[in-house]
C-alpha positions in Angstrom: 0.0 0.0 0.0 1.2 3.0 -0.9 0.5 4.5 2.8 1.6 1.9 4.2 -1.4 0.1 5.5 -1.6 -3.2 6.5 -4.1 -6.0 4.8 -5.1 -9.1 6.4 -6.2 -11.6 4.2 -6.5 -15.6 4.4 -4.0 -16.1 1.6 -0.4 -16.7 1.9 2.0 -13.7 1.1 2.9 -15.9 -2.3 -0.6 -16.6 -3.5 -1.3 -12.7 -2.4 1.5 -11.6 -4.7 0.5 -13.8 -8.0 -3.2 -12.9 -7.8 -2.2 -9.2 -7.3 0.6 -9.1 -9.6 2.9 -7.8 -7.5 7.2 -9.0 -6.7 7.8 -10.9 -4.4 10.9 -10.6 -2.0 11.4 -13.6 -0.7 13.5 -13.2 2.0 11.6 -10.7 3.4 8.3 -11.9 2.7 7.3 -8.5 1.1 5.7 -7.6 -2.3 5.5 -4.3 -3.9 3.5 -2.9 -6.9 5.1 -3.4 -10.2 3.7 0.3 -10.7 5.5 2.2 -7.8 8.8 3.9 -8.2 11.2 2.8 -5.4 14.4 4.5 -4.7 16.9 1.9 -3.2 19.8 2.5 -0.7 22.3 0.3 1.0 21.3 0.1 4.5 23.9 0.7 7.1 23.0 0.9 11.6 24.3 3.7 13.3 24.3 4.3 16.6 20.6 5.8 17.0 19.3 2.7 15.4 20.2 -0.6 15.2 17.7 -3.1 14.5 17.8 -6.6 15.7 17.8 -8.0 12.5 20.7 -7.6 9.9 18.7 -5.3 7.5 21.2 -4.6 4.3 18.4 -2.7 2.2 16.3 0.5 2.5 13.5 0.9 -0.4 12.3 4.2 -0.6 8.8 5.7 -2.8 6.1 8.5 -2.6 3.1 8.0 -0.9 -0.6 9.9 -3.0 0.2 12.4 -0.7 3.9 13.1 -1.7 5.4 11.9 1.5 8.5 9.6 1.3 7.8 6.0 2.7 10.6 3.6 2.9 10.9 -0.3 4.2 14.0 -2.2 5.4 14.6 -5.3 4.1 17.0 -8.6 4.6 17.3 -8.8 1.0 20.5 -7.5 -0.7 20.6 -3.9 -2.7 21.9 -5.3 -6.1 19.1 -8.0 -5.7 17.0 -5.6 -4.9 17.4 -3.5 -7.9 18.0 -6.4 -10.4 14.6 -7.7 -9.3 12.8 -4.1 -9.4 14.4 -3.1 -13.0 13.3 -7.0 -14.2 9.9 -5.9 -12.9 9.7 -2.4 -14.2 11.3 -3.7 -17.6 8.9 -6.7 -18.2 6.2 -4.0 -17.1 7.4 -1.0 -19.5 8.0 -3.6 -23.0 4.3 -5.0 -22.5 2.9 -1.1 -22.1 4.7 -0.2 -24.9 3.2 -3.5 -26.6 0.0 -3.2 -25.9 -0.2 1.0 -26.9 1.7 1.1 -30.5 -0.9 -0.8 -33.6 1.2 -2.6 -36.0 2.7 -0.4 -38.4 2.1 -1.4 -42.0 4.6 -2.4 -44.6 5.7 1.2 -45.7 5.7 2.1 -42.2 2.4 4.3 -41.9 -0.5 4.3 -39.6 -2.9 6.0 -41.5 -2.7 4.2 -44.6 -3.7 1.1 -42.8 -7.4 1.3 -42.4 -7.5 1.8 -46.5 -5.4 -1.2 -47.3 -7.2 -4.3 -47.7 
């Protein structure tokens, strides 16, 4: 959720995830929309907070209301961001896909309706 609400549903987090379409982080047990943009960042403690758990990843996005939102996770950053740019390149080739009509043999648009 983009503000950062919490769902309870009967389904596991996987089965969640493929019904939804979103990725799935594993390791973490956390799935994000494939339409979000997330800022990533290697996560490093300091001395006002250290979590219990070794946390190597900070994800970062906008909330609707323009506020920055973020999520530590177990997973590594270069995972991290091979998986999101996998997701928002699968995503972006079947936009553009699904938005351009076939061109026609000499290349135009228009002349397509009159051709039979």
């Amino acid at each position: 959720m983009l503000s950062r609400e919490i769902v309870l549903t009967g389904q596991t987090v996987e089965a969640f995830a493929t019904e939804h379409g979103l990725h799935l982080f594993t390791e973490d047990t956390v799935a994000v929309n494939r339409a979000i943009v997330f800022r990533v960042e290697i996560f490093e403690a300091t001395a006002d907070f250290n979590p219990a758990k070794p946390y190597k990843t900070r994800v970062k996005w906008r909330d609707l209301a323009g506020g920055e939102q973020s999520k530590l996770l177990l997973t590594a950053p270069q995972t991290a961001i091979q998986d999101l740019l996998k997701t928002k390149v699968a995503t972006r080739s079947a936009l553009s896909a699904a938005r351009r009509p076939a061109r026609g043999r000499k290349g135009s648009r228009r002349m397509e309706g009159f051709q039979s």
